[in-house]
C-alpha positions in Angstrom: 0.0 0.0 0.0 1.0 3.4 -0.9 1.7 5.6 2.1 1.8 9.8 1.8 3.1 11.3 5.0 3.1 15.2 5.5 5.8 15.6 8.8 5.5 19.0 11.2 8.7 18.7 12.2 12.5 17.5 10.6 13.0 15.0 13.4 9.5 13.4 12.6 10.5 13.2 8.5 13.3 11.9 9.6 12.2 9.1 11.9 9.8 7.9 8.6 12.7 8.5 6.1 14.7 5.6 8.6 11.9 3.5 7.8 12.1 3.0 4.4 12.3 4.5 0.4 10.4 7.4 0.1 10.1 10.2 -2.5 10.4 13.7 -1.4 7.4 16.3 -2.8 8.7 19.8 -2.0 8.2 22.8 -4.5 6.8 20.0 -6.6 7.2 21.7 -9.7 10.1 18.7 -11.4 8.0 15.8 -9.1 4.8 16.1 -11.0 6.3 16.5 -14.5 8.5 13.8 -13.6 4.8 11.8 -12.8 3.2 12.4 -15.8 -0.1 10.2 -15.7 1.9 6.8 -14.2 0.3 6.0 -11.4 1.8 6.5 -7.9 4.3 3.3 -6.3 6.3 4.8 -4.1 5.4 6.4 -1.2 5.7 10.0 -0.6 7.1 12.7 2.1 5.4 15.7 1.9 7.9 18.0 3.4 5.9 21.3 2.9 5.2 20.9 6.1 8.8 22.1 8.0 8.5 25.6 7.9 11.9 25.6 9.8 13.4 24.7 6.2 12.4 27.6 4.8 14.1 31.1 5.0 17.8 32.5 4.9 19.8 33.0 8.3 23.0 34.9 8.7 25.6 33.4 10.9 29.4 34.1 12.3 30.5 32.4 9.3 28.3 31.5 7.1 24.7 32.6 5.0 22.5 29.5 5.5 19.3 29.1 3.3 17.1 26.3 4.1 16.0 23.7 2.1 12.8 24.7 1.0 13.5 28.4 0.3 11.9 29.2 -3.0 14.0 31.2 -5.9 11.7 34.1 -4.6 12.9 34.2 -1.7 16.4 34.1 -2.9 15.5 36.6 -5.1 13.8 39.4 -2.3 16.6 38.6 0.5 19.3 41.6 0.7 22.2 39.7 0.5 26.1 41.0 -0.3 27.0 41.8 -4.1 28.9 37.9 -4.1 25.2 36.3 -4.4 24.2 38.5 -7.4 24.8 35.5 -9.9 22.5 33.6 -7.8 19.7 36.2 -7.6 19.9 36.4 -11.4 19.8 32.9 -11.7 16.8 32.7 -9.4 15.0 35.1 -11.9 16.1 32.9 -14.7 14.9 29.7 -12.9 10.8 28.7 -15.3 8.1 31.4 -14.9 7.7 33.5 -11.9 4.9 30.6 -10.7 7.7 28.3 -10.7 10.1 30.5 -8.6 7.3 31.1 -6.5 6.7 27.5 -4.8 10.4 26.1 -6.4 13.1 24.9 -3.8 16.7 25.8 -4.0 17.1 22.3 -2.6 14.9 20.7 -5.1 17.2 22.4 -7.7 20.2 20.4 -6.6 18.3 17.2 -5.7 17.2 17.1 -9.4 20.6 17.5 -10.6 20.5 18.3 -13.8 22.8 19.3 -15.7 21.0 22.1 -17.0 20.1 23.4 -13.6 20.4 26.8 -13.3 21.2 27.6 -9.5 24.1 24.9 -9.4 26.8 27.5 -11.2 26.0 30.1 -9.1 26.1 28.2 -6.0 29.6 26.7 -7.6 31.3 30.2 -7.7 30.2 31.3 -3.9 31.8 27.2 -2.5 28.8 26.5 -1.3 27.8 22.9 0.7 25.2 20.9 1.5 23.7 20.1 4.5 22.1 16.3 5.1 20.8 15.0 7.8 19.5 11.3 9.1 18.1 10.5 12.0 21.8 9.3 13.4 23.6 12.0 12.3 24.4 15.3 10.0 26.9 16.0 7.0 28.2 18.7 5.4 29.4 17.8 1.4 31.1 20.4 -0.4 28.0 20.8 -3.7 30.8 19.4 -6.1 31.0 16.0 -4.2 26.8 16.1 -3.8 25.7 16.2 -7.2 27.6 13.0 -8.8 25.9 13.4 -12.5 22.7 13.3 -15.0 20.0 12.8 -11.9 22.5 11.7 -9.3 23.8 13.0 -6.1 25.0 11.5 -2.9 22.2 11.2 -0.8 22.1 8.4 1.1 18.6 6.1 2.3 17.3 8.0 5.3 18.9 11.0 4.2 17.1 14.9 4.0 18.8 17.8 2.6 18.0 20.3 5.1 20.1 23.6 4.2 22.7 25.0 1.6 25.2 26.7 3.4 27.7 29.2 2.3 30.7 30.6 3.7 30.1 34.4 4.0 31.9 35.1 0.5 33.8 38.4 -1.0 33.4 40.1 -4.6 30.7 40.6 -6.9 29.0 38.3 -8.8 27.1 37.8 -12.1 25.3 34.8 -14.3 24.9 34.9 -18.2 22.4 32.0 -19.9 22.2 31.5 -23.6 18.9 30.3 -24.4 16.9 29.9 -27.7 14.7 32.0 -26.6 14.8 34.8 -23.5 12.2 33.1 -21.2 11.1 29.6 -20.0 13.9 27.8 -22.1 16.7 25.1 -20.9 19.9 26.8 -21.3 22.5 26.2 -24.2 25.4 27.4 -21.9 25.3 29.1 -18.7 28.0 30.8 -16.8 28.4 32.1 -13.0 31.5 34.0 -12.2 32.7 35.7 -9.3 35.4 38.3 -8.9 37.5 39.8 -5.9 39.2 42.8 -6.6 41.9 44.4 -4.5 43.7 47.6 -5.5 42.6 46.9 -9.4 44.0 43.5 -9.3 41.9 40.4 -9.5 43.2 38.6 -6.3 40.5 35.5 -7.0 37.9 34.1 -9.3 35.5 31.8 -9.8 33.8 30.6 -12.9 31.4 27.9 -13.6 29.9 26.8 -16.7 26.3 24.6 -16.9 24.5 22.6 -19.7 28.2 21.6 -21.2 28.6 18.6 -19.1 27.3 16.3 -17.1 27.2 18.0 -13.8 28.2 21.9 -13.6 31.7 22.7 -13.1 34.2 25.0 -12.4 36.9 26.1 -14.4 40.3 25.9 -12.7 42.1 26.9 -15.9 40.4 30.0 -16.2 40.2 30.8 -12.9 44.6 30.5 -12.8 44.7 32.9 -15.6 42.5 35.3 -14.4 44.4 35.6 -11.3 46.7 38.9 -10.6 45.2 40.6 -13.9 44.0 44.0 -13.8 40.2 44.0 -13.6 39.7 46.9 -16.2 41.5 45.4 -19.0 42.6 41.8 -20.3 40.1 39.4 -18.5 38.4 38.4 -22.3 41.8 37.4 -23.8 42.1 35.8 -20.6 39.4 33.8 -21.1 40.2 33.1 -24.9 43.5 31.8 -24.5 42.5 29.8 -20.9 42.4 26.0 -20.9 38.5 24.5 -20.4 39.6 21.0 -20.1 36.6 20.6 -17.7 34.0 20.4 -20.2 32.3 18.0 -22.2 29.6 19.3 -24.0 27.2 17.4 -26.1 25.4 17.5 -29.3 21.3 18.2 -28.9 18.3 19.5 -30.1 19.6 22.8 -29.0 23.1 23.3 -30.0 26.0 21.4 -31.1 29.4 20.4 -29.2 31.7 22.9 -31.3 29.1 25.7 -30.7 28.7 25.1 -27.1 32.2 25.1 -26.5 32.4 28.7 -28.7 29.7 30.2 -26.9 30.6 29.2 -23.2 34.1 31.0 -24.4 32.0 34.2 -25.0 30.0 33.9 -22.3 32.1 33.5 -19.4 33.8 37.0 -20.9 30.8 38.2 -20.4 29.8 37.0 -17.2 33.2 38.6 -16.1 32.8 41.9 -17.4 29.7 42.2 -15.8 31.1 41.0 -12.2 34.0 43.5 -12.7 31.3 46.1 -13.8 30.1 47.1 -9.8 34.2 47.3 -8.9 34.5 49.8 -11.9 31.7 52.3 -10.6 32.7 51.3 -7.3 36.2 52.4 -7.8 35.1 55.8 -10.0 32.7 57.1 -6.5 
């Protein structure tokens, strides 16, 4: 028999996640497409329930957004200039509908490639929080999402929080699409930049949709390194290795074109990060 369970609290999703295989239904909005007309044989943990997952705290150390805080959220918070990939990735993230009831959480569970809060999480080092009813872990995201649909969450296992080390720099995300709205991305690129007297003193880029889990790009990143921030970071970026990625050939682009656009892309996710330290640096 089918069994749908809607826990109050984490401990009580917990204790019925130690009892056996469940599916998790939080924003709901890749579960039910997912379910098409099949009928229901697993059972499922409502988790709409823990309010305690939702909402963004600030701590000593780090900025820690709960599981089932919506791209909205994300989106209305007033967070530092670092998470402005992520906000514009939130807006990027289906219709505002979607962003309105989707989890962050639910973004990363998914793991698809094409998901667009993973490279903006990437660039800001973010982990994940998962918790059983015997103990917690803390994975940094790169060693959580494993590939196409697969992470590292173990039976018995609830993601409960994305935390994020209180980062530095400004921030921007660029996503090619076919079309401006409600598409799956081409190419998408996060990047991060922290500027010190003119000089980049560190970087971080990460490309989605041109392999099989989002990654970061330490080539780039190296070059990028000790340039100044008002000139040089495109040729940078030209003449950087991408050995990381491994695009594929789809209904919506080929490899060669991926790999031409992500190039442009990432120049222009850069100038834009470095834009803020520009009119920072002329007030």
């Amino acid at each position: 028999m089918i069994r749908y369970a809607k826990p109050t609290t984490v401990d009580e999703a917990l204790a019925l996640l130690g009892e056996g295989a469940w599916r998790i239904l939080a924003g709901g909005t890749d579960f039910y497409p997912a379910q098409g007309s099949k009928p229901f044989r697993d059972n499922v943990l409502d988790i709409n329930g823990l309010t305690t997952l939702r909402g963004i705290a600030e701590t000593g150390s780090h900025w820690v957004i709960g599981a089932r805080t919506t791209w909205t959220d994300i989106i209305r918070h007033p967070l530092p200039p670092a998470f402005d990939a992520l906000k514009q990735a939130a807006r990027e993230v289906g219709s505002e509908q979607i962003q309105n009831v989707a989890s962050v959480a639910g973004n990363l569970c998914n793991a698809s490639p094409a998901a667009d809060g993973v490279p903006g999480l990437l660039v800001l080092d973010a982990e994940v929080e998962l918790r059983s009813a015997a103990a917690t872990r803390h994975l940094p995201l790169p060693d959580f999402i494993l590939g196409n649909r697969r992470t590292a969450l173990q039976p018995g296992e609830l993601v409960t929080a994305i935390r994020v080390p209180k980062p530095i720099g400004t921030s921007a995300f660029v996503k090619l699409g076919a079309r401006r709205y409600l598409v799956i991305s081409i190419a998408m690129v996060a990047a991060r930049l922290v500027v010190e007297n003119g000089i980049v003193t560190d970087a971080a880029v990460a490309v989605g949709s041109c392999s099989a889990v989002a990654k970061r790009l330490a080539g780039v990143e190296a070059a990028l390194r000790g340039l100044p921030a008002e000139g040089g970071l495109a040729d940078a970026v030209l003449a950087a290795p991408m050995a990381e990625l491994s695009p594929i050939t789809d209904v919506r682009g080929s490899a060669e074109y991926r790999l031409d656009a992500v190039r442009e892309i990432v120049a222009r996710a850069l100038l834009t990060a470095a834009g803020p330290i520009h009119h920072m640096v002329a007030a």
